[in-house]
Steps between C-alpha positions, in 0.01 A plus 500: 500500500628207662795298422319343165640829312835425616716573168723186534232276607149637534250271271279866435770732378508490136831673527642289705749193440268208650794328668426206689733300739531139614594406814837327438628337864590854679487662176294551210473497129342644216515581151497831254447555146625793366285700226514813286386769781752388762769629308802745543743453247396389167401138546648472829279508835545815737705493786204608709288200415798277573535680863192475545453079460790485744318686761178333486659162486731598795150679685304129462787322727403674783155479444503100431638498862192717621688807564386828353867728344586798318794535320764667630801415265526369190844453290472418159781317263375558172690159294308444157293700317085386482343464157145606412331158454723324744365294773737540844495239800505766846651339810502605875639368797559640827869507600462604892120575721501669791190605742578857316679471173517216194744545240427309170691446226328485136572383178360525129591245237426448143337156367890362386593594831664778436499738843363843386495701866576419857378726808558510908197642691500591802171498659366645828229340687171725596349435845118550493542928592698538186269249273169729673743837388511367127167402511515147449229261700652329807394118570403507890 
């Protein structure tokens, strides 16, 4: 299985959440709706899923500037709850890039605005021994 069963963005994973990100200057954008089965609390979307659109939003910096990352670090404020049937705006920019390390700094808001979660990532760069390790295919 490649990376088109990814859960947060894989188009052949019918569990998955079918995120997709825009290239945004040095960041990126997307977009979530939240249904039924993402829940935690009654009505309100689980912390997990929430963690989980801040990492891959945070993951597609680096990879918009052609570097391959794994997360390291990620810190999670938690500001607002998310509603089932809510639609959320997810934001990423990087905040420092090194030759090693990017730290990005995420954000989920609500269509009035309203900011719903905020993360810091810190992600470490792979050189081509550690992508071959993990298995993922390395561009000569």
């Amino acid at each position: 299985m490649g990376y088109d069963y990814c859960f947060a963005c894989g188009d052949k994973n019918p569990h998955g959440l079918h995120l997709k990100f825009t290239r945004d200057g040095d960041g990126v954008t997307g977009v979530f709706q939240t249904e039924e089965h993402h829940i935690g609390w009654p009505s309100v979307q689980h912390g997990g899923i929430t963690s989980c659109l801040l990492d891959e939003a945070s993951a597609y910096v680096p990879l918009n500037l052609g570097l391959v990352t794994v997360t390291a670090e990620l810190n999670i404020s938690f500001k607002a709850p998310i509603r089932v049937g809510e639609r959320v705006r997810i934001e990423a920019r990087p905040s420092k890039v090194t030759s090693r390390l990017l730290l990005v700094d995420a954000r989920i808001e609500g269509e009035s605005g309203e900011l719903k979660a905020t993360s810091k990532a810190k992600m470490i760069v792979l050189s081509k021994e550690q992508q071959e390790q993990l298995g993922i295919e390395v561009s000569s």
